[in-house]
NUKOL-605943 format. One record per residue: x, z, y of N, C-alpha, C in turn. Coordinates in steps of 0.2 Angstrom, whole numbers, padded with zeros to 4 digits, always signed. Layout:
BEGIN
XZYXZYXZY ...
This chain:
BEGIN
+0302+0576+0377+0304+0572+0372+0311+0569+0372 +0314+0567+0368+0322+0565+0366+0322+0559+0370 +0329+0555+0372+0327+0551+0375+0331+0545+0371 +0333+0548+0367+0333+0541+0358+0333+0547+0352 +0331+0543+0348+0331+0546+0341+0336+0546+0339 +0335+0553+0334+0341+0556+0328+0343+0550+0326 +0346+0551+0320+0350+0548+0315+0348+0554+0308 +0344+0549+0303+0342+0554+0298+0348+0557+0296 +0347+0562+0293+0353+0568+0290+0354+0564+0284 +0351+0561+0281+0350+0560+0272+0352+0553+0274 +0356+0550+0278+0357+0545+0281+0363+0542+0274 +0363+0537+0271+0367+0531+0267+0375+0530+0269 +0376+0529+0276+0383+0528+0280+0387+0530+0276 +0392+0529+0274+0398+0535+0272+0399+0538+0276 +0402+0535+0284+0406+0539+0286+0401+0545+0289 +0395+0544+0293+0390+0548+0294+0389+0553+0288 +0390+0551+0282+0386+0556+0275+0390+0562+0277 +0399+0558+0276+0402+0564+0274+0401+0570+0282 +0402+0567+0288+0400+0572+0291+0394+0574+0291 +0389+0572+0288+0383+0578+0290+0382+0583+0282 +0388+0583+0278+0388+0585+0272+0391+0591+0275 +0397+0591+0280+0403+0593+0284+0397+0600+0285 +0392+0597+0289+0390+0601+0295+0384+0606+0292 +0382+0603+0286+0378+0607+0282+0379+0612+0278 +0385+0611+0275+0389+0617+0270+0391+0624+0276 +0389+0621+0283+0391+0624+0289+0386+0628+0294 +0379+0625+0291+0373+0627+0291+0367+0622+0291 +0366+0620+0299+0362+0614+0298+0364+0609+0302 +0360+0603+0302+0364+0598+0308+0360+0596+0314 +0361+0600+0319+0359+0600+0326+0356+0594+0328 +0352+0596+0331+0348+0588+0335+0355+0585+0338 +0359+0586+0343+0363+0585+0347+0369+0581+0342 +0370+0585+0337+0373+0580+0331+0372+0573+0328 +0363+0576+0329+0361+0567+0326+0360+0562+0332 +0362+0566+0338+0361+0560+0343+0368+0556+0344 +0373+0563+0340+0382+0560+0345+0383+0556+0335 +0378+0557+0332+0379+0552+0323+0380+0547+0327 +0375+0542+0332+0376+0536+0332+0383+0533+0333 +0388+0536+0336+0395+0534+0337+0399+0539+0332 +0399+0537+0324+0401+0542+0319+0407+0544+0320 +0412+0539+0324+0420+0543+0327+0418+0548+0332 +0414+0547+0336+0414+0553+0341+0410+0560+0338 +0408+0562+0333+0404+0563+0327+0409+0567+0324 +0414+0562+0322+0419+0566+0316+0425+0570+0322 +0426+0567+0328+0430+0573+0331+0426+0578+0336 +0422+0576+0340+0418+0581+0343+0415+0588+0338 +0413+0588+0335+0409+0593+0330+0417+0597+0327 +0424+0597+0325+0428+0602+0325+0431+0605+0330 +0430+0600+0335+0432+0603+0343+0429+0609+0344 +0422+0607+0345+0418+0612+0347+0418+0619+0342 +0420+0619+0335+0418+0623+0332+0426+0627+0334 +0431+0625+0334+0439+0628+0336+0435+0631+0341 +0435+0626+0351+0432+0631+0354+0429+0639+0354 +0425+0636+0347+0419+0645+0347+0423+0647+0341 +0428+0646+0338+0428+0650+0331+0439+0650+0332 +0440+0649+0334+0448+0648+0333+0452+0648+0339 +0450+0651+0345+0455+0655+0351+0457+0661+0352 +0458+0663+0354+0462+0670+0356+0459+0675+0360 +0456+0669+0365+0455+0674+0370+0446+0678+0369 +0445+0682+0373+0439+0686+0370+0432+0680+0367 +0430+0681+0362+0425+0675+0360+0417+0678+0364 +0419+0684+0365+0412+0687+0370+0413+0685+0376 +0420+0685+0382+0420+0682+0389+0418+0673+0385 +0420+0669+0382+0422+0664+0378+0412+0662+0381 +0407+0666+0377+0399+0665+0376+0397+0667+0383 +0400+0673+0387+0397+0673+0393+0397+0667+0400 +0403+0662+0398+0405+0658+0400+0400+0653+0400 +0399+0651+0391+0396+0647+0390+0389+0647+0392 +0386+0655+0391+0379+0655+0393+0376+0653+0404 +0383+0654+0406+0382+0656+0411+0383+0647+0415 +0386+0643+0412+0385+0636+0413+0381+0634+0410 +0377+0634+0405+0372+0632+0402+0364+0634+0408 +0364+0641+0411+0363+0643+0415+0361+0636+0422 +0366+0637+0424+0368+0633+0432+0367+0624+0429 +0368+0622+0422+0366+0616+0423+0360+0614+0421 +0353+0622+0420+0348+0621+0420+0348+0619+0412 +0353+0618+0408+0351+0618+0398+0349+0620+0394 +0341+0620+0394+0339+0624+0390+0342+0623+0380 +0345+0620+0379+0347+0617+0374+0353+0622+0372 +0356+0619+0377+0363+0623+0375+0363+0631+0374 +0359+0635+0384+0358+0639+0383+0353+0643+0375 +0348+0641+0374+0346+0643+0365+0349+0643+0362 +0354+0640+0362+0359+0640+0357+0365+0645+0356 +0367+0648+0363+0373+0651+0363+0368+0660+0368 +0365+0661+0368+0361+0664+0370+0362+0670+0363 +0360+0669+0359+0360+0673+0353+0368+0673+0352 +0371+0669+0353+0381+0672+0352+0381+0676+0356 +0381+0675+0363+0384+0679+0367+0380+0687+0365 +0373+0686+0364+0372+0693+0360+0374+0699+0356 +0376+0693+0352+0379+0695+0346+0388+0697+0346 +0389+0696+0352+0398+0697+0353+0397+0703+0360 +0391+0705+0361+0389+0711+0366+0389+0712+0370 +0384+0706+0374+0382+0702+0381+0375+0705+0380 +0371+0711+0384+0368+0713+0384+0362+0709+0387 +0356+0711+0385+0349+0707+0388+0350+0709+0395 +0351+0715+0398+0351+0716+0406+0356+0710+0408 +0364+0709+0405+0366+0706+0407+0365+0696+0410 +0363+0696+0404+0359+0691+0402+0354+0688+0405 +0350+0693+0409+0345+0692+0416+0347+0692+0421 +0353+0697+0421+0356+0695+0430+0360+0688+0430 +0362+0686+0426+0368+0681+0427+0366+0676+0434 +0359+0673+0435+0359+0670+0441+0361+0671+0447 +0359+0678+0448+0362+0682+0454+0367+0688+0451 +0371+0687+0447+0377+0691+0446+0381+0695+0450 +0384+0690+0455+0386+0698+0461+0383+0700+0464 +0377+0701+0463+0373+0705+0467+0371+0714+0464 +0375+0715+0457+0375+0720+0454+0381+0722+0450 +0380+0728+0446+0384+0733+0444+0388+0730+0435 +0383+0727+0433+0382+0727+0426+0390+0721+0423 +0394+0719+0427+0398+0715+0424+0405+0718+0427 +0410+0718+0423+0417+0721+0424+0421+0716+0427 +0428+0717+0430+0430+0710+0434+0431+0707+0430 +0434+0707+0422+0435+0702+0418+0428+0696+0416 +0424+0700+0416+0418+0695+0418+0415+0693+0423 +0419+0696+0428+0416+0693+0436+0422+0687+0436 +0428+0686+0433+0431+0681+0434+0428+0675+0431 +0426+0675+0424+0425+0670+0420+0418+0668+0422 +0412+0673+0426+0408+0672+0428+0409+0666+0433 +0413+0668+0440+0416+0664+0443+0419+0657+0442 +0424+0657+0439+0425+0651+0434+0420+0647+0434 +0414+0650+0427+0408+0644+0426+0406+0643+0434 +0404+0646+0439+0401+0644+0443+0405+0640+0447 +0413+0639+0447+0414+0634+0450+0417+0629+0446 +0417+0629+0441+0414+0620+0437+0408+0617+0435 +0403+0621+0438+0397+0619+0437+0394+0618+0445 +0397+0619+0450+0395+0617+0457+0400+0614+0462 +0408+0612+0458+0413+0612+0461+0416+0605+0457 +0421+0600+0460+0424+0598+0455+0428+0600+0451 +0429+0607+0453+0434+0610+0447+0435+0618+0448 +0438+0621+0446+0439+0630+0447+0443+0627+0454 +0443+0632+0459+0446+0633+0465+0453+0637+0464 +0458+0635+0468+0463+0638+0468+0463+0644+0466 +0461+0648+0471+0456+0657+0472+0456+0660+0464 +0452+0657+0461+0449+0656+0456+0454+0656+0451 +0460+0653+0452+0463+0650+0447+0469+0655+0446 +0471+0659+0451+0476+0663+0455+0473+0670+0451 +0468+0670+0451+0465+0678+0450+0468+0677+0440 +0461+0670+0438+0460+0669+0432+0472+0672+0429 +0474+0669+0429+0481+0669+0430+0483+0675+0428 +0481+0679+0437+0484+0685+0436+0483+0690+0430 +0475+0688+0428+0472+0693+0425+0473+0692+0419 +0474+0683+0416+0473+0682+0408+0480+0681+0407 +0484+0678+0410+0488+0673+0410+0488+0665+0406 +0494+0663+0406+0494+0656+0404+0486+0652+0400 +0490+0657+0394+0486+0654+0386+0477+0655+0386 +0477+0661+0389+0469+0664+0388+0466+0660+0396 +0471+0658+0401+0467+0654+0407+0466+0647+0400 +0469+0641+0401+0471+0637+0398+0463+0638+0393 +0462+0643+0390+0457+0643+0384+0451+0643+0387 +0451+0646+0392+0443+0649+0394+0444+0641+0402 +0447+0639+0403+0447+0633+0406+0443+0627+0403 +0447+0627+0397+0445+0621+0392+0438+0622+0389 +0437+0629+0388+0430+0631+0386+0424+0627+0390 +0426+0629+0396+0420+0630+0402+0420+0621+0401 +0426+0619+0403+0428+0611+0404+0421+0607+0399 +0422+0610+0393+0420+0608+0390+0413+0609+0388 +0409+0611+0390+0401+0616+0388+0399+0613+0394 +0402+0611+0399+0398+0606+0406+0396+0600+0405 +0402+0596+0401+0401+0591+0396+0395+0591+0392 +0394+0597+0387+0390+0597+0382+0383+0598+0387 +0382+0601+0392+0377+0602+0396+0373+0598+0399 +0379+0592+0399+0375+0587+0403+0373+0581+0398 +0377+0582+0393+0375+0575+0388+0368+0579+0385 +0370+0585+0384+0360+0585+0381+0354+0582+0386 +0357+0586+0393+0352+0585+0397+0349+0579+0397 +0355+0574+0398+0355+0567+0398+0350+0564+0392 +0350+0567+0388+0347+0564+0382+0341+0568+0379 +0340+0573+0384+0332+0579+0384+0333+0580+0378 +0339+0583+0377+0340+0585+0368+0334+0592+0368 +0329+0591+0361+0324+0597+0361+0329+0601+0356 +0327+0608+0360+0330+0613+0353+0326+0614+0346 +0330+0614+0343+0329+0616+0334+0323+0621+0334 +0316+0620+0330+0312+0625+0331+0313+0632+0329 +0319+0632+0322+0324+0637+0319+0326+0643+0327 +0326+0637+0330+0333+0641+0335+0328+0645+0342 +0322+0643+0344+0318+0642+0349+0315+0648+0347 
């Protein structure tokens, strides 16, 4: 069970209305939305952040969900994971692949550009941060802009990992 209540969708607020009008012409409005309603500034910039993240970078939006799935993974989210579980699908992240990800180098099924961004997730979800090592490879292989992107990505979905967590966000029945 949630560890505070939503924020009605149908909610009076201005400044909440127009963002949940925002988010509905955009489909529906997330538990995780009516939790972060309660601070409506955090509200009005977190929610385009997040959508640029997944809808407005360069670098592959399929490494971009493998990343995401595989922190959501490691920080045990079953929130987030249901949620980007069906992207990473949809961008052609395989169900096999999708079952190995715990133990990932222990097989075949991932190419090095996957085994970098694999890595990556795994050292900002058990590290304070990607390891030189890491960072060196990430560099060689992407460079600047697409490190930078897939940095920020991961940076950021550790974040959304552990605020759910924190706040036992339940998943949308829709989504479950």
């Amino acid at each position: 069970m949630a560890r505070m209540k939503m924020v009605d969708t149908d909610t009076v607020d201005p400044e909440l209305k127009d963002v949940f009008e925002k988010m509905k012409q955009q489909g529906t409005v997330l538990n995780v939305w009516r939790m972060m309603a309660w601070s409506p500034s955090l509200a009005k910039v977190w929610a385009p952040f997040s959508r640029g993240l997944r809808n407005d970078l360069s670098v592959s939006r399929r490494l971009r969900e493998l990343l995401i799935v595989q922190i959501a993974l490691r920080h045990e989210s079953k929130y987030e994971y249901g949620h980007h579980v069906n992207m990473a699908r949809a961008e052609g992240v395989t169900p096999a692949q999708l079952a190995a990800l715990p133990d990932w180098r222990d097989g075949a099924l991932f190419d090095a550009d996957d085994a970098l961004v694999l890595q990556l997730a795994d050292d900002l979800t058990q590290a304070s941060g990607a390891s030189a090592v890491t960072m060196k490879a990430l560099l060689g292989r992407f460079g600047e802009k697409h490190l930078m992107e897939l940095l920020a990505t991961g940076a950021f979905y550790c974040a959304v990992a552990r605020i759910v967590n924190s706040l036992d966000c339940e998943l949308e029945p829709e989504v479950s």
